[in-house]
SEKERO-417803 format. One record per residue (C-alpha): residue number from 0; x negated, y, z; residue in three letters. Coordinates in steps of 0.1 Angstrom, whole numbers. Example, Ala and Ser with C-alpha at 12.3 -4.5 7.8 and 13.67 -1.06 7.14 Angstrom:
2
REC     n      xx      yy      zz   res
REC     0    -123     -45      78   ala
REC     1    -137     -11      71   ser
***
This chain:
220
REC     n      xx      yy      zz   res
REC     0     240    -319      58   unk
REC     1     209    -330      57   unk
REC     2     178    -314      88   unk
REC     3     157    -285      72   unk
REC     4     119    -297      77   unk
REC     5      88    -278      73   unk
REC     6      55    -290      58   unk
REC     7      18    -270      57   unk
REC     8      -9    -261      42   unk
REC     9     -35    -245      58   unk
REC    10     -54    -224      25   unk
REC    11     -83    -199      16   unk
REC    12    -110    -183      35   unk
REC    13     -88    -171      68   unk
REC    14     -74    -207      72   unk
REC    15     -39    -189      63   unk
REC    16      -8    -210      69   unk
REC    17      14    -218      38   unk
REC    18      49    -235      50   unk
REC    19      70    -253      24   unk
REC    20     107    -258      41   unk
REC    21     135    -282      26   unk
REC    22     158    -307      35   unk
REC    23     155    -340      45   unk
REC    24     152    -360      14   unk
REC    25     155    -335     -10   unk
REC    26     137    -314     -37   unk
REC    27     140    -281     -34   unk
REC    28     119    -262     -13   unk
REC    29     112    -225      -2   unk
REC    30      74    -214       2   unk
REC    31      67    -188      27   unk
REC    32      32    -173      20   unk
REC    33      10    -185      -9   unk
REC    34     -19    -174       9   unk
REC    35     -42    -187     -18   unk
REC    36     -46    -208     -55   unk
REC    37      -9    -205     -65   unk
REC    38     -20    -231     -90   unk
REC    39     -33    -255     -66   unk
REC    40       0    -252     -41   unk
REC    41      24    -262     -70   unk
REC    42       7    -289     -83   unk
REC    43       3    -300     -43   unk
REC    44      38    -295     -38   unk
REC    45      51    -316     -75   unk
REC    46      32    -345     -63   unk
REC    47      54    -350     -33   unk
REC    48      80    -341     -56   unk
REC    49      90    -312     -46   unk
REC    50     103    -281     -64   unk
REC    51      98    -246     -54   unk
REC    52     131    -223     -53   unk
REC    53     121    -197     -36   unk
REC    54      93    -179     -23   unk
REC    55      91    -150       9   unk
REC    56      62    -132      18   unk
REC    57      58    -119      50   unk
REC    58      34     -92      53   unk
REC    59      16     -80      20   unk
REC    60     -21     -87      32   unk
REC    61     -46    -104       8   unk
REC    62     -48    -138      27   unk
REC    63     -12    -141      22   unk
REC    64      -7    -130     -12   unk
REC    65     -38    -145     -36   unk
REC    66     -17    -174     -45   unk
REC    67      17    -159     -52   unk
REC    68      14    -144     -87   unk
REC    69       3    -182     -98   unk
REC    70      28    -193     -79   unk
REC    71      54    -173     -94   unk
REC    72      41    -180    -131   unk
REC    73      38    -218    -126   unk
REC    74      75    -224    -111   unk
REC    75      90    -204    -139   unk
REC    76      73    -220    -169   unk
REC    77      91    -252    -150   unk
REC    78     127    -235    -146   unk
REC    79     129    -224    -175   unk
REC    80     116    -255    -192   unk
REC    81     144    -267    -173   unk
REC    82     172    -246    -173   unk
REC    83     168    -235    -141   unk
REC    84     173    -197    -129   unk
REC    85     138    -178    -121   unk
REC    86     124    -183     -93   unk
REC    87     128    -151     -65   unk
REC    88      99    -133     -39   unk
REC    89     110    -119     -10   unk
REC    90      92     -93       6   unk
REC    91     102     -67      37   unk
REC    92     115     -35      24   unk
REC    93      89     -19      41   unk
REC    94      60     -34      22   unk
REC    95      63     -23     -15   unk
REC    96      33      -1     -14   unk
REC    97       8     -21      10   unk
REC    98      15     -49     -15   unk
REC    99      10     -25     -47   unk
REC   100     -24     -15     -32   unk
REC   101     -56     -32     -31   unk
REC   102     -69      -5      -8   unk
REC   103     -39     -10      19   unk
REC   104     -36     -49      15   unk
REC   105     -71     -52      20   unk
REC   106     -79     -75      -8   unk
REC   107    -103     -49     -27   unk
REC   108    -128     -51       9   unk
REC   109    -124     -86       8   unk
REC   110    -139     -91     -24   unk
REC   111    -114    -100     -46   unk
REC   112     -85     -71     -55   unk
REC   113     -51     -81     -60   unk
REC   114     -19     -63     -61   unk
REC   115      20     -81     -68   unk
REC   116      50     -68     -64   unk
REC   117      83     -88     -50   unk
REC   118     114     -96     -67   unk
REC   119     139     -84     -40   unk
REC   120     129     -64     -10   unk
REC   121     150     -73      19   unk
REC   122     166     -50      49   unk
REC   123     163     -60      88   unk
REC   124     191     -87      96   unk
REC   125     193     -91      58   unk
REC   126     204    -134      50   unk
REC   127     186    -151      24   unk
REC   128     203    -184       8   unk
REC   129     178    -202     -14   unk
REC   130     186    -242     -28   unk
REC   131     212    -247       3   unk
REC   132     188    -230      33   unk
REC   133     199    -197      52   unk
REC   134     176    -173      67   unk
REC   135     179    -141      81   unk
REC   136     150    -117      80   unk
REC   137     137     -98     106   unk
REC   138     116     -65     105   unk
REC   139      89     -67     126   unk
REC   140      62     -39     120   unk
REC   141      32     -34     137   unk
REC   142      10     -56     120   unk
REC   143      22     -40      89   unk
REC   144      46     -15      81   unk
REC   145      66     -34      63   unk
REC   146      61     -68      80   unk
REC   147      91     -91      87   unk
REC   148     101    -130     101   unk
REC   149     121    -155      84   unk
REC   150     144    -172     107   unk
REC   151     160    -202      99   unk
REC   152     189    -203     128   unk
REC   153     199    -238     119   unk
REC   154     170    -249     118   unk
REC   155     155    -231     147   unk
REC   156     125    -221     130   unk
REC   157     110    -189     125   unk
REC   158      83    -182     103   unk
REC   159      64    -157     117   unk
REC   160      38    -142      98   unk
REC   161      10    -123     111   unk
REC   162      33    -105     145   unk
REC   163      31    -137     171   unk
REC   164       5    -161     175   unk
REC   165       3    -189     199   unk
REC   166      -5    -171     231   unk
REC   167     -20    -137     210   unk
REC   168      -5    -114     181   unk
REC   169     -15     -93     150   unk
REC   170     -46     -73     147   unk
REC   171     -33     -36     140   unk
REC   172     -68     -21     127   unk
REC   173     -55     -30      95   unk
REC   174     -36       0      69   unk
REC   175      -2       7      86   unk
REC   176      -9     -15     115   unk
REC   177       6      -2     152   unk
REC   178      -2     -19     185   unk
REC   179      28      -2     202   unk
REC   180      50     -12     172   unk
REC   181      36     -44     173   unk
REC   182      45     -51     211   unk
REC   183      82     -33     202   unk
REC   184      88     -58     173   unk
REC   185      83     -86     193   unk
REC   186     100     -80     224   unk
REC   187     127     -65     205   unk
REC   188     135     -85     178   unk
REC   189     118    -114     186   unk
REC   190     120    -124     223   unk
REC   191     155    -121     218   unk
REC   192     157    -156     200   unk
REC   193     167    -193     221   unk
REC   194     136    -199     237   unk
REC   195     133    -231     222   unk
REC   196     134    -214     187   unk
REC   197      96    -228     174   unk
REC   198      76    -206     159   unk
REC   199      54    -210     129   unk
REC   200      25    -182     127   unk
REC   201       4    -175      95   unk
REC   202     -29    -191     113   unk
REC   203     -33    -213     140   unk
REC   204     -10    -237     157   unk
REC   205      33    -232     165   unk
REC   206      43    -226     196   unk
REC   207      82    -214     207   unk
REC   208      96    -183     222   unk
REC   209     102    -189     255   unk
REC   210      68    -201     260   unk
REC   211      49    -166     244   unk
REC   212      73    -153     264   unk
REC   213      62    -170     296   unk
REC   214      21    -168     285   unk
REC   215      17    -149     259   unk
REC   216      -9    -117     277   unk
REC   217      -4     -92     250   unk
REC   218      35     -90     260   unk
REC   219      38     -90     294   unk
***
C-alpha cells in the first residue's frame, strides 16, 4: 500500500496550519483544519488534483474553523455531482458547544462570528477510516475542553492541533482552556507515542515526540 504523505497550507490572520494527508499517488485526501476560505482550500487542493474525503477538526477555535462550512459545502456539491457519499467533520466529543458558540470559540472578539457544528463527534482512542487512511483520535484538553490529536500510527504522524508546539504548547486564557490539563494531556496521552512519531502543530513548524520530550520547558 501506497506511504500516507502530508501537504500544508499555512492560512488566515494566525498563520494557522491546514494539513491535507493522502497516499502516495493518489486522490483522496483528509483535511485537518480549514482554518480559513474553505472556498480557496478546495479549489487549491482540485488543482493538484486532489479530492477531499474527509475533514477533522481539532479544537473548535475561530482560526481553525472559518474555512470549514465552505469546505463542507464545496466537496459536497462535487460528491454528489459524482455519486460520491457526503463528505464527514470530525470533531472531539468534547467540543460541540465551544464550536456552537461564537462567544467560546472566540470568533465573535475576533471580528468575524462563526459557529458550525461537526458531523460525527468522536470518543478518546476512537479510529477513523476515511478513503483507505486510519487514525485514532486522541483527547487532549487543556487548550480546549474538547480538544483532541489525530494520529496516523502508520504513518507516524500526529496532527496536533493547538496542545504541542515545537518546543511550547497551547495558550489556556482562552473559554475552557486549563494549563494543568494541558500539561496532563500531553504527558499522558501524548508523550506516550514512539518518540520518532512527528508531530504536526496548528502553527509553526513539526517537530517529534521524543524531542518536546527532551526540550520542550513547559513539560519538564
Amino acid at each position: 500500500m501506497a506511504e500516507i504523505k502530508i501537504g500544508r497550507m499555512v492560512l488566515g490572520v494566525c498563520q494557522t496550519n491546514c494539513y491535507f494527508l493522502y497516499r502516495d499517488g493518489g486522490q483522496d485526501c483528509i483535511v485537518v483544519d480549514p482554518a480559513d476560505a474553505g472556498g480557496s482550500i478546495y479549489g487549491a487542493l482540485q488543482k493538484k488534483g486532489f479530492r477531499v474525503r474527509g475533514i477533522l477538526l481539532t479544537h473548535g477555535h475561530f482560526d481553525h474553523i472559518w474555512g470549514v462550512d465552505a469546505l463542507r459545502d464545496a466537496v459536497n456539491a462535487a460528491a454528489e455531482a459524482d455519486g460520491l457519499e457526503p463528505v464527514k467533520v470530525y470533531a472531539g466529543e468534547g467540543e460541540r458547544e465551544l464550536l456552537k458558540s461564537a462567544d467560546l470559540n472566540v470568533s465573535e472578539r475576533a471580528g468575524r462570528a462563526c459557529v458550525t457544528y461537526a458531523d460525527v463527534y468522536v470518543k478518546d482512542g476512537q479510529e477513523i477510516t476515511i478513503a483507505g487512511m486510519t487514525c485514532k483520535a486522541i483527547a487532549t484538553p487543556g487548550h480546549t475542553a474538547g480538544g483532541c490529536c489525530y494520529y496516523f500510527e502508520e504513518a507516524g504522524i500526529l496532527a496536533a492541533g493547538d496542545t504541542l508546539f515545537a518546543e511550547s504548547v497551547g495558550r489556556t486564557d482562552f473559554p475552557t482552556g486549563s494549563t494543568g490539563t494541558l500539561i496532563r494531556s500531553i504527558k499522558e496521552k501524548l508523550f506516550v507515542l514512539p518518540d520518532e512519531t512527528r508531530v504536526y502543530p496548528g502553527h509553526g513548524d513539526s517537530t517529534t515526540i521524543g524531542h518536546e520530550k527532551e526540550y520542550n520547558p513547559f513539560c519538564v
